[in-house]
Z-matrix of the N, CA and C atoms (Angstrom, degrees):
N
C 1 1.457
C 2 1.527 1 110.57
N 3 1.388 2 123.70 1 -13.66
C 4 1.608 3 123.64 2 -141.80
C 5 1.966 4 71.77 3 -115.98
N 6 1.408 5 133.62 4 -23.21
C 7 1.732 6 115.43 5 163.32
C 8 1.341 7 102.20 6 -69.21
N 9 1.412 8 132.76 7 -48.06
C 10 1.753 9 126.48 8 -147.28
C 11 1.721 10 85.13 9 -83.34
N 12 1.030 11 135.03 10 -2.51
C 13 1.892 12 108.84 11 -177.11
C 14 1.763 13 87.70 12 -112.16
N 15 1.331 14 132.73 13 -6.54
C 16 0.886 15 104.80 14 -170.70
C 17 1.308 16 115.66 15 -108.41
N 18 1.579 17 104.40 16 -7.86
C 19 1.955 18 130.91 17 130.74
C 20 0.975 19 104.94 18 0.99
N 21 1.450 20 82.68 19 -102.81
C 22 1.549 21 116.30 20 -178.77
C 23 1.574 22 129.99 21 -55.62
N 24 1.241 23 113.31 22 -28.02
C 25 2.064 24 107.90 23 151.59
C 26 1.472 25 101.83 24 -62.32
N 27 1.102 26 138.94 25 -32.64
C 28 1.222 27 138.73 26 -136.81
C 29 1.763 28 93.30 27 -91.35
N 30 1.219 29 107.74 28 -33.57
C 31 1.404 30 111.71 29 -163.25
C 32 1.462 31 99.86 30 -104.78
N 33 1.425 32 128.07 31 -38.78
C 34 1.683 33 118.48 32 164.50
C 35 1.798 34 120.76 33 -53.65
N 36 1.668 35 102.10 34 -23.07
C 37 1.370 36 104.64 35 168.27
C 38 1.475 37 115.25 36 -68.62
N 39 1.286 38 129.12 37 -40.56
C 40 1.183 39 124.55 38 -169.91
C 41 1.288 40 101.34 39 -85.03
N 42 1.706 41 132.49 40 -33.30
C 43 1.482 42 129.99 41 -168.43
C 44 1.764 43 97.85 42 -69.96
N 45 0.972 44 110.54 43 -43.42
C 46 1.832 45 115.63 44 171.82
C 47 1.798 46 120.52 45 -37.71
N 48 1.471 47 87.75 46 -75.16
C 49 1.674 48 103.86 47 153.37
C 50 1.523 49 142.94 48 -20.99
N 51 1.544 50 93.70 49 -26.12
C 52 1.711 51 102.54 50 -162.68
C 53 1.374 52 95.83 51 -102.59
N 54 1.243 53 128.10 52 139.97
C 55 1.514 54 136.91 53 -173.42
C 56 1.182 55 110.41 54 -70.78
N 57 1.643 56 154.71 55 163.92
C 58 0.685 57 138.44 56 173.32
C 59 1.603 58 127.19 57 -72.47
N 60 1.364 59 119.11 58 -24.44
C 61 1.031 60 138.94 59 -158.42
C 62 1.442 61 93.05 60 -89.49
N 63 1.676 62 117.19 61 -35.07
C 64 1.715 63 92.00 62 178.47
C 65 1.568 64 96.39 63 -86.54
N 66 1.436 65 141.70 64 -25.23
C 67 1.303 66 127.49 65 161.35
C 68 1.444 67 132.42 66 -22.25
N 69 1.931 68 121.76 67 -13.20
C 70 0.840 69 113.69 68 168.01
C 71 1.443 70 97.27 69 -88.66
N 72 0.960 71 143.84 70 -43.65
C 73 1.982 72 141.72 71 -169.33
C 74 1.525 73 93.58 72 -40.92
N 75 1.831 74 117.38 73 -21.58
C 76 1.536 75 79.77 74 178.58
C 77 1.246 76 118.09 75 -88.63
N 78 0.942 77 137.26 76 25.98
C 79 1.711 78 124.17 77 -168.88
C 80 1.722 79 97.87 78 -147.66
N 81 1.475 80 109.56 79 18.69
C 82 1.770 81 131.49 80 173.40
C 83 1.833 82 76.16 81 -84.63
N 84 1.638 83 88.61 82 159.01
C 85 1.290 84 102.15 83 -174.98
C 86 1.455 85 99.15 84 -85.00
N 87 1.664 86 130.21 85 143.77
C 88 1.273 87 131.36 86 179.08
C 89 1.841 88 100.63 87 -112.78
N 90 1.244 89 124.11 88 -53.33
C 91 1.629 90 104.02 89 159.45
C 92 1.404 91 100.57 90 -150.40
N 93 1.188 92 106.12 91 148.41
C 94 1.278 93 129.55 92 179.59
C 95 1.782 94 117.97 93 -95.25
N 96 1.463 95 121.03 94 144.17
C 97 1.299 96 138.98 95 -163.80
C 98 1.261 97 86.55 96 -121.74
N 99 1.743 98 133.02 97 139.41
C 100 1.354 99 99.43 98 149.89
C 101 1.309 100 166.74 99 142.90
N 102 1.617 101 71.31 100 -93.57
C 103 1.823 102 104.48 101 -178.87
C 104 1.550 103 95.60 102 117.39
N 105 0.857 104 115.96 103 -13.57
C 106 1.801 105 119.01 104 -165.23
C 107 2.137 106 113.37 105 -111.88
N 108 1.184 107 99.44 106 101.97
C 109 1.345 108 108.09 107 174.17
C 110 1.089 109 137.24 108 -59.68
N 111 1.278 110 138.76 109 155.35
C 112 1.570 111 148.48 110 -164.20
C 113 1.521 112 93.36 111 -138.43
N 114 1.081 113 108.31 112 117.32
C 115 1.629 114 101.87 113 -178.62
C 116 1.843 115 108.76 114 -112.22
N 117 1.120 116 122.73 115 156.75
C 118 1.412 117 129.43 116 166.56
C 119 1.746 118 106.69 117 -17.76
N 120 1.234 119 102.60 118 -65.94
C 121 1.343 120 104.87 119 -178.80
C 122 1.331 121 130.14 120 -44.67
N 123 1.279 122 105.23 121 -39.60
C 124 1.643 123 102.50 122 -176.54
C 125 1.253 124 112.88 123 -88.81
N 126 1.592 125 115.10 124 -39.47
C 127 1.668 126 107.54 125 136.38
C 128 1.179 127 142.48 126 25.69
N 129 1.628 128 106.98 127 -91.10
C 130 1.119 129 156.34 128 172.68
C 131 1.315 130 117.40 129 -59.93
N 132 1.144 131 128.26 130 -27.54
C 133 1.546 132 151.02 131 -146.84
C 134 1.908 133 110.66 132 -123.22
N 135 1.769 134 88.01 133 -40.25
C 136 1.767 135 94.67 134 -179.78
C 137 1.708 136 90.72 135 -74.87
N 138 1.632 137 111.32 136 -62.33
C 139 1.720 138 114.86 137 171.02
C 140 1.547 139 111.39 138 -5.51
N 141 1.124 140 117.07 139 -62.33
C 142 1.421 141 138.61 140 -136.30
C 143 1.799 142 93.70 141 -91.95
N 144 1.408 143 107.85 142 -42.58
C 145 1.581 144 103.11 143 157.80
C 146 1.196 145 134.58 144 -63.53
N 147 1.177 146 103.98 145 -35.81
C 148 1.488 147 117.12 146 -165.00
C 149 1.406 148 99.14 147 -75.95
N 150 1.203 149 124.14 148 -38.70
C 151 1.455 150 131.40 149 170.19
C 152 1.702 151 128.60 150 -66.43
N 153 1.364 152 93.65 151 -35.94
C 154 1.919 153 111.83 152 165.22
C 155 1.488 154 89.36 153 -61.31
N 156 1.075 155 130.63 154 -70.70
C 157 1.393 156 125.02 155 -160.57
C 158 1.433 157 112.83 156 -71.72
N 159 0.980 158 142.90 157 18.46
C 160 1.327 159 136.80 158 -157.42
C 161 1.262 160 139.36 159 70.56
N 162 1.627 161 117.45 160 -43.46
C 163 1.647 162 124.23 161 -166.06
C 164 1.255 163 107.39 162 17.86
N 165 0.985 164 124.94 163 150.23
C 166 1.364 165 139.54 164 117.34
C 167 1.810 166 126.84 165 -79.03
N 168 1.565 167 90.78 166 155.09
C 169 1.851 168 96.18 167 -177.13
C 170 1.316 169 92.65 168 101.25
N 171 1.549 170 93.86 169 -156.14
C 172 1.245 171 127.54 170 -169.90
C 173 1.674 172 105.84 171 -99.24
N 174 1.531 173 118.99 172 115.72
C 175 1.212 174 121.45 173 -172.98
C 176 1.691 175 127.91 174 -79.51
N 177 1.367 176 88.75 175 -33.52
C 178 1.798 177 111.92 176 170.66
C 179 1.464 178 99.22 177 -55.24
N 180 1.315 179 124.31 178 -41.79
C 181 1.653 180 112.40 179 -143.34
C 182 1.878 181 87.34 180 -103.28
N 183 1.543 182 124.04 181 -35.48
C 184 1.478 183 122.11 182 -178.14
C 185 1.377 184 111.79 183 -58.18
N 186 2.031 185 122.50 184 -34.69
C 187 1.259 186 139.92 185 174.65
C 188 1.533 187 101.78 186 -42.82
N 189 1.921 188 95.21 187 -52.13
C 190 2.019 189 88.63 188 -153.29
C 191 1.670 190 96.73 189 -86.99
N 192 1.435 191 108.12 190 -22.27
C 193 1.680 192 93.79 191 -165.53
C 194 1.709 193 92.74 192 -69.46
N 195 1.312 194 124.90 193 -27.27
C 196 1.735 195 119.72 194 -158.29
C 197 1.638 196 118.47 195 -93.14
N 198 1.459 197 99.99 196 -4.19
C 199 1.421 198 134.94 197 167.80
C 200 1.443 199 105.11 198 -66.60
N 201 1.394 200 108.84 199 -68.08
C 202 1.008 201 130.53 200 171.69
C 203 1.808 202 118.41 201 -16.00
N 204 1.938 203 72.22 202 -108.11
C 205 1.367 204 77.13 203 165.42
C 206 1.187 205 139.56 204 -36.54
N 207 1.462 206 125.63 205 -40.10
C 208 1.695 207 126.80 206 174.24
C 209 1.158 208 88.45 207 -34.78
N 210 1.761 209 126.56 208 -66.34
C 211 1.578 210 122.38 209 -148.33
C 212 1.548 211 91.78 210 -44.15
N 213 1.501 212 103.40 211 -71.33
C 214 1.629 213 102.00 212 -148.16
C 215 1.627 214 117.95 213 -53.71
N 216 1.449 215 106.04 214 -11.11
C 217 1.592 216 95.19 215 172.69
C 218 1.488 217 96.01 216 -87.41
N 219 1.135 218 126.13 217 -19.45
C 220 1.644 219 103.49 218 -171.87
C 221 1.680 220 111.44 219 -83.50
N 222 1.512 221 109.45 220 -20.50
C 223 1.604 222 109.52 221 156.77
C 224 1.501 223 112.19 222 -61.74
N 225 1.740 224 110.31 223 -52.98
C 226 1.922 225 92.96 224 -159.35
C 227 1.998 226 102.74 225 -57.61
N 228 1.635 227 106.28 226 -53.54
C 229 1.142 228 103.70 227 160.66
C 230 1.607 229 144.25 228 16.38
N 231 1.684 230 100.72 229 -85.35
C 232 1.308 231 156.61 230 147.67
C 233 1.537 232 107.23 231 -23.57
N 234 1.434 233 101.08 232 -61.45
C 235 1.925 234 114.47 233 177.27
C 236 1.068 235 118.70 234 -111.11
N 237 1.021 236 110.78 235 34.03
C 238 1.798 237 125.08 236 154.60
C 239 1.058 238 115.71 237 -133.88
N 240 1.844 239 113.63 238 18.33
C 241 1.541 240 115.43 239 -174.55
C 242 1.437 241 124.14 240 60.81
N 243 1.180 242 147.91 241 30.53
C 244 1.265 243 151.12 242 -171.08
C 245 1.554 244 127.33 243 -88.39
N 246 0.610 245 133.50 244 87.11
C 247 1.765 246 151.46 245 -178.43
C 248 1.298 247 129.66 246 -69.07
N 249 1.036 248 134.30 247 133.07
C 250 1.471 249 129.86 248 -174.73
C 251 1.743 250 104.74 249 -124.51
N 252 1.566 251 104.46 250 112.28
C 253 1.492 252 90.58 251 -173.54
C 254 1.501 253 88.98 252 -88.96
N 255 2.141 254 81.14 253 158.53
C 256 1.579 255 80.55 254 157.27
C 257 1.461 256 157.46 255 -66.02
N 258 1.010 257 86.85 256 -12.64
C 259 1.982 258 104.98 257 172.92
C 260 1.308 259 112.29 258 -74.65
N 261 1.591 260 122.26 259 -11.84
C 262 1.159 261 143.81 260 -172.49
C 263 1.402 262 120.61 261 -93.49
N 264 1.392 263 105.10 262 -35.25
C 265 1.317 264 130.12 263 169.00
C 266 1.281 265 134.96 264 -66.50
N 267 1.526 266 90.49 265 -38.14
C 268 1.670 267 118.95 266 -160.03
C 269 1.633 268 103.75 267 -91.50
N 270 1.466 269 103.30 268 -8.21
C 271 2.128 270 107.75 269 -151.00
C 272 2.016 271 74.49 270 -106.78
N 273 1.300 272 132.83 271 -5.39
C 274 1.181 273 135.36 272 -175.22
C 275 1.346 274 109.19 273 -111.37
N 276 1.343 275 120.54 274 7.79
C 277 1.800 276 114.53 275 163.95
C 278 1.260 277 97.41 276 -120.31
N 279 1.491 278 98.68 277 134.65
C 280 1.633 279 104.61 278 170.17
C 281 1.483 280 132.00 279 -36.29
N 282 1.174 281 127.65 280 133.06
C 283 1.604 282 114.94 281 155.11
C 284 1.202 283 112.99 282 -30.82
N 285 1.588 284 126.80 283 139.00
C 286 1.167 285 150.76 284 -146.31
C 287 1.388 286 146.99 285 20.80
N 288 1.671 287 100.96 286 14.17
C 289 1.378 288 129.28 287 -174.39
C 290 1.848 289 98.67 288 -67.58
């Protein structure tokens, strides 16, 4: 527990730090799939998992390749018509989540 809070100080220090004005670059598109963007933020955010969880490797590059990919399954998806009902959705979050 005493790595995941020190994560997370670790990352309110730097979110503090950042001016506001470059705070918009995070949600500027960083690469696009598509038509469909990956912005700094989510970036930043997969990073930040990949690191809560441990990963191994290189964390920068697992962020953008897994970014990635999400897109392209949510295109093939997309063009094969694929749907997610909600009852479908909902039977996949825990009780009381």
């Amino acid at each position: 527990m005493t790595r995941l809070s020190a994560c997370l100080l670790a990352l309110l220090l730097v979110l503090a730090g950042v001016p506001a004005g470059a705070q918009e670059g995070l949600f500027s598109p960083r690469i696009v799939v598509n038509g469909r963007a990956i912005t700094e933020y989510e970036l930043q955010q997969r990073m930040l998992m990949l690191a809560l969880f441990r990963s191994q490797g290189d964390i920068q590059e697992e962020a953008r390749t897994g970014l990635i990919d999400d897109r392209l399954r949510l295109y093939a998806g997309e063009a094969l018509g694929l749907e997610v009902a909600p009852e479908a959705l909902l039977a996949g979050v825990p009780a009381g989540a």
